[in-house]
N, C-alpha and C positions, 0 to 999 in steps of 0.2 A: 207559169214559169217553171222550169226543171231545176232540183233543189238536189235532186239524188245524184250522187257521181262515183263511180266504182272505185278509188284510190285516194289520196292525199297529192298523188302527183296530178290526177285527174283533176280535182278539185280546186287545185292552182294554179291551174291553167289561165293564161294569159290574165295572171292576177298581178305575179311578182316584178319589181324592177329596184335596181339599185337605188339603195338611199331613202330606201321607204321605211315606214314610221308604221311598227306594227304593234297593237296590245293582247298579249298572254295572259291565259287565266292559268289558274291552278293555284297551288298554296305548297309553297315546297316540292315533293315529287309525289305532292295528293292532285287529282285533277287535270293532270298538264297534259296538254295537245301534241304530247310525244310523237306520231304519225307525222303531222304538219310541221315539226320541226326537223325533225330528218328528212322531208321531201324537200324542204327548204334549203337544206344542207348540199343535199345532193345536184340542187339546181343552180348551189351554186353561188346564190344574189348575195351584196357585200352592201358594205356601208351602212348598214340596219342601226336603225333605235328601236330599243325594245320597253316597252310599257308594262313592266313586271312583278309581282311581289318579290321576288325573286331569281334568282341565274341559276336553279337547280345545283346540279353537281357535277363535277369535272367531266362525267365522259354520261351525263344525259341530263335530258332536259335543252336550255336554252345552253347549257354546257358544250351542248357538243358545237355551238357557233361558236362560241368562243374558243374553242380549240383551236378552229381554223380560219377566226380570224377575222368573220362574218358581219361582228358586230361592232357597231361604231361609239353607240353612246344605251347607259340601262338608264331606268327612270326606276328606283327601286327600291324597295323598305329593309329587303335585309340581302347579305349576301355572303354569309358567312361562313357557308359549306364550301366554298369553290377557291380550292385553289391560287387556278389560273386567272380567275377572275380578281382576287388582290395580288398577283403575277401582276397582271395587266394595267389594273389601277395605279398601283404604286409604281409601276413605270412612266406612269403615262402616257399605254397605249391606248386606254380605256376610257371615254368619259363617263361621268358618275353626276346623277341627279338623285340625290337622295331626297323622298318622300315618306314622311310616317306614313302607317299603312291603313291607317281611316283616312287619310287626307287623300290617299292614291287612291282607295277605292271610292270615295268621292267625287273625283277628279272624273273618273271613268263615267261612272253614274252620271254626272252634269252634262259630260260632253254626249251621251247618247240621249239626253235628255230636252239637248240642245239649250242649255244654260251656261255664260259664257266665262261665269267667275262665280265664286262666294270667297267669305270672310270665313276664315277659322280662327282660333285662339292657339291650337294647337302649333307650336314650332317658334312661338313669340320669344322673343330673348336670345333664340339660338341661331346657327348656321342660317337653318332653314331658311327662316324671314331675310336672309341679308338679298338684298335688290329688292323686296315683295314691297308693293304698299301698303303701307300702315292704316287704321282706322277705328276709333275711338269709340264704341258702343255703350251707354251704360257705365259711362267708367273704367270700362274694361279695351282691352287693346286687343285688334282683331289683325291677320294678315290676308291678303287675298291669294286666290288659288285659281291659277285658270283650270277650265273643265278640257279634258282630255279629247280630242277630237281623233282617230288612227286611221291611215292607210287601210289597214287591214287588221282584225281581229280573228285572231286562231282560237279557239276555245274547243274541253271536250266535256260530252256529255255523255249522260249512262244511257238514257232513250231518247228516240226524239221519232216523229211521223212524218211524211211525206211532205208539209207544208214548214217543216221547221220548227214544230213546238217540241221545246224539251223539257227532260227533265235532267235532273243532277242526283246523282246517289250519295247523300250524306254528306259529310264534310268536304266531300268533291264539288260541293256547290259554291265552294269558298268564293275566290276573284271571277269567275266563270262568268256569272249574269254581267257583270259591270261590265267586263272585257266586251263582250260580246254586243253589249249595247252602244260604243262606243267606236267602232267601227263602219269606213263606208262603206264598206263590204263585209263579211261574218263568214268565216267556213270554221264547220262544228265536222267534227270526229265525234262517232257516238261508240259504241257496245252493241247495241241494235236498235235497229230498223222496224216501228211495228204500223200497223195495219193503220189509216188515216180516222181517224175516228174513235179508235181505240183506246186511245188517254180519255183520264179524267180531268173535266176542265181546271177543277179546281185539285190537281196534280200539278199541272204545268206550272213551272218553273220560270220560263221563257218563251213567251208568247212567238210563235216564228215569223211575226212581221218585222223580228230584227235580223233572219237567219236570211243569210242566199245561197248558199252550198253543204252539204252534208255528204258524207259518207260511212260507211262500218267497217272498224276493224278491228284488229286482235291485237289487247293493248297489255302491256308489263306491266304486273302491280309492285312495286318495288317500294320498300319501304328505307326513310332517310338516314336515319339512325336505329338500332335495335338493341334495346338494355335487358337483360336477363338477370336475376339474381342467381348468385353462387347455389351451389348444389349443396 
């Protein structure tokens, strides 16, 4: 099966359609499948839920959908760089499912894992748990979490080989695996493209019998916030 495809528009090809339920990896504007969100942008599709640690920032990342408007509902643990994003909230243009961010990337992890719930402890007492079922372990009071199941998972990666095995450079590896694994479909954005055979097995990150589309491109290392001490 053919994994390699020369663009992000390429890649998405008779993938997207309104109203579809897509999961993002990255960790802030560490990681993020910048490529696939602009070709998503450009194409167009609306009504999205996004399955996110985060909505990046005003004008990149999952940012620039919500600019225009793209996005329907975030599923998402923090979101505090953006704007437009509490624009939207607090008007209520925007739906908002807040998730701590072990319980999200959990969530991701089950559903690719094909596990259809667990119990956490985490969110007991608060918003979180309100509608969740309750459930008593040990004394202890647990809520349930369904596992994350996506349309489409966009994630990027530093390398990956002709068959989809990747790997993640550093702290880029953050939501990336989870994302990815949660998906019925998976397009990875990578850095480069190397020779099939090439990796170490025990390098890979992501075995590519979760991956179906890959491409290479030249991506913006942008960093979120930047603190210098005085001179």
């Amino acid at each position: 099966m053919k994994k390699v495809y020369g663009s992000a528009a390429e890649a998405l090809g008779g993938v997207l359609f309104d109203g579809m339920f897509i999961a993002s990896g990255g960790f802030g504007l560490c990681g993020i499948p910048e490529l696939l969100l602009k070709a998503i942008k450009v194409a167009g599709t609306k009504e999205l839920t996004f399955a996110s640690n985060n909505a990046g920032v005003d004008d990149f990342g999952i940012g620039i959908l919500l600019q225009t408007k793209q996005v329907k509902k975030m599923i998402s643990s923090y979101v505090g760089e953006n704007t437009e994003f509490m624009r939207q909230y607090l008007s209520g243009e925007l739906e908002l499912e807040f998730n701590p961010q072990g319980t999200l990337a959990e969530r991701m992890r089950a559903g690719g894992c094909g596990i259809p719930g667990f119990y956490t402890k985490t969110g007991v007492g608060t918003v979180i748990a309100d509608g969740k079922e309750h459930k008593d372990f040990n004394g202890e009071t647990y809520i349930m979490e369904e596992g994350i199941v996506a349309d489409l998972a966009i994630v990027k990666a530093w390398k990956a080989d002709a068959t989809g095995n990747l790997v993640f450079r550093k702290t880029a590896r953050n939501f990336n695996p989870p994302a990815a694994m949660c998906g019925k479909m998976c397009i990875v954005e990578v850095e480069e493209i190397v020779k099939t055979g090439s990796l170490d097995p025990d390098a890979i990150h992501l075995p590519g019998i979760y991956v179906h589309r890959i491409f290479q491109g030249d991506h913006e290392k942008r960093i979120e916030q930047r603190t210098v001490r005085e001179a």
